[in-house]
C-alpha positions in Angstrom: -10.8 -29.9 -23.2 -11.2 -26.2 -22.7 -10.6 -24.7 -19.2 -12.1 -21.9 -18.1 -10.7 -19.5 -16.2 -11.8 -19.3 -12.1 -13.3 -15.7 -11.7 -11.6 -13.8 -8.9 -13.4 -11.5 -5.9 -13.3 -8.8 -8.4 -14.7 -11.0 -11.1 -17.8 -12.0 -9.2 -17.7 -8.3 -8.1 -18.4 -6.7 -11.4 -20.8 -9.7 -12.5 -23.5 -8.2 -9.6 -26.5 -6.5 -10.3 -25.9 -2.4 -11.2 -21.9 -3.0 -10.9 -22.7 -5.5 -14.3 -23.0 -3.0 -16.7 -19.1 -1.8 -16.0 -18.3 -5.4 -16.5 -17.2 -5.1 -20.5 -14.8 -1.8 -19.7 -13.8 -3.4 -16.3 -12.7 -6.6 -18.4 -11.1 -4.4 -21.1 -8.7 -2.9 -18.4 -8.8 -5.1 -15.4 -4.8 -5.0 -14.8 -4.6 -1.2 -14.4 -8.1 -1.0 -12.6 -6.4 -3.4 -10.1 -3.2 -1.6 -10.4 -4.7 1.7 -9.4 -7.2 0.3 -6.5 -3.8 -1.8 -4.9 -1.3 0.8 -5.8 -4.1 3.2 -4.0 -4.2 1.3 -1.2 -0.6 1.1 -1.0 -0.3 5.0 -1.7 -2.4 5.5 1.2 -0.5 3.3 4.0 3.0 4.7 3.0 1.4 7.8 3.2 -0.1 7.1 6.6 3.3 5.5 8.0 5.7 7.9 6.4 3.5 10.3 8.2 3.3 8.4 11.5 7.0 7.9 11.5 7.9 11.6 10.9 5.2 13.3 13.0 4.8 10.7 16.3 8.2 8.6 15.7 10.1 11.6 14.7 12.4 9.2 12.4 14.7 10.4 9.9 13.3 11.1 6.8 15.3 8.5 4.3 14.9 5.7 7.9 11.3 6.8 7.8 10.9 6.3 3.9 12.7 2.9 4.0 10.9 1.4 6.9 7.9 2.7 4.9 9.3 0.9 2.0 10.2 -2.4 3.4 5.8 -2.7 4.8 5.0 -1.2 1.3 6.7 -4.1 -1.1 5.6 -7.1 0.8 1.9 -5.6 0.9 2.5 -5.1 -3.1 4.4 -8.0 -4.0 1.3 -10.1 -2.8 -1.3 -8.3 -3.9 0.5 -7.6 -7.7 1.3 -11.1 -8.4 -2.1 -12.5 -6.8 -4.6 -10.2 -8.5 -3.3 -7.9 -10.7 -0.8 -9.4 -12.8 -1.8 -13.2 -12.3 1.8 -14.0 -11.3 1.3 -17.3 -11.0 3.9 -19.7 -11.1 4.7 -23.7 -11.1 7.5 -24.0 -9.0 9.1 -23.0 -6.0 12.3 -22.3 -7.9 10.1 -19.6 -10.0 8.0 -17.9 -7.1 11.7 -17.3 -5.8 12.8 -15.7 -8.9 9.6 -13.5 -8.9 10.2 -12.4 -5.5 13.8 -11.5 -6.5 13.3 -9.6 -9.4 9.9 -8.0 -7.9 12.1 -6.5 -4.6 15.3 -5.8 -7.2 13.0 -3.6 -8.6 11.4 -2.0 -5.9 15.0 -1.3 -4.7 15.9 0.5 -7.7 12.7 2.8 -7.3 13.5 3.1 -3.1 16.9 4.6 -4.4 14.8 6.9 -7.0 12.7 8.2 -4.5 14.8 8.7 -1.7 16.9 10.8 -3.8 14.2 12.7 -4.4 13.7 13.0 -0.8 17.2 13.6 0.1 17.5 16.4 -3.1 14.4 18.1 -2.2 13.8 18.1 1.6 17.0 17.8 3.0 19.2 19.8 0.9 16.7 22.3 -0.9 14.5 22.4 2.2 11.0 22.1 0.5 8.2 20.9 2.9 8.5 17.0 3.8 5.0 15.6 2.4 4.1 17.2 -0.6 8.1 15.9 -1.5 7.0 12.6 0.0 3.6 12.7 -2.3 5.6 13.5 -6.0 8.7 11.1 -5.3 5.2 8.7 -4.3 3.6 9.3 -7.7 7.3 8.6 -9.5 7.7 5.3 -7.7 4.0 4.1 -9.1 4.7 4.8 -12.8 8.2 3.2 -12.5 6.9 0.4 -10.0 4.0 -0.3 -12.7 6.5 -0.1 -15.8 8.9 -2.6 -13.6 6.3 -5.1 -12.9 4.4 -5.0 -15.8 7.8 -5.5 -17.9 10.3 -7.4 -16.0 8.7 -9.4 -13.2 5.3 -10.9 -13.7 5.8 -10.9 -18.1 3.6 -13.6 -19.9 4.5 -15.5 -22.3 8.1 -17.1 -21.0 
């Protein structure tokens, strides 16, 4: 008995009217189309609360980027493993061990870019947010390698 897969939001997205003739190159690279549009909208809030946090909260800039952080990786361990990198799991035991090595990586790259932070801003003195955008635009590559590699592999 063959199953077929259930189509997602973004499945019955691309299957519309107008937006259907995108569906074959949507389907050819659905997992960085979804990795962009959520790692987007995840550039955008830690943009908006690192900003928010410096400007209005007049936080520290590695307390900022950490706080930051900590809203960030629970916005993208949810939205990586349900949509972009079909993390499903069958246990308990292994959506544990998905969260763990999803976060372990995240903290690696929180410890890349606040070093880039700390080298940059507060020793060399270059201006906060285009620092904040480039150690941003490391983290996404590295997040996307991490994830696509380590955490939410097929085939186990």
């Amino acid at each position: 008995m063959e199953t077929t897969k259930k189509k997602d939001i973004f499945d019955r997205i691309m299957a519309l009217p107008v937006l259907n003739i995108f569906e074959p190159f949507y389907k050819k690279y659905k997992e960085a189309l979804l990795y962009l549009f959520f790692g987007g909208l995840a550039f955008f809030l830690s943009i908006f609360l690192y900003w928010f946090m410096s400007a209005v909260m007049h936080l520290n800039a590695l307390v900022n980027n950490t706080i930051d952080w900590i809203i960030c990786v629970a916005f993208q361990f949810f939205t990586n493993r349900t949509w972009v990198f079909d993390g499903k799991v069958e246990s308990t035991e292994e959506f544990l061990k998905q969260a763990k090595d999803f976060t372990l990586g995240r903290v690696f790259t929180l410890v890349v870019e606040n070093a880039i932070i700390f080298i940059f801003f507060t020793n060399l003195g270059f201006k906060e947010m285009p620092v904040k955008l480039v150690a941003t635009f490391v983290v996404i590559v590295l997040n996307y390698v991490i994830s696509k590699l380590f955490v939410f592999k097929k085939g186990e």
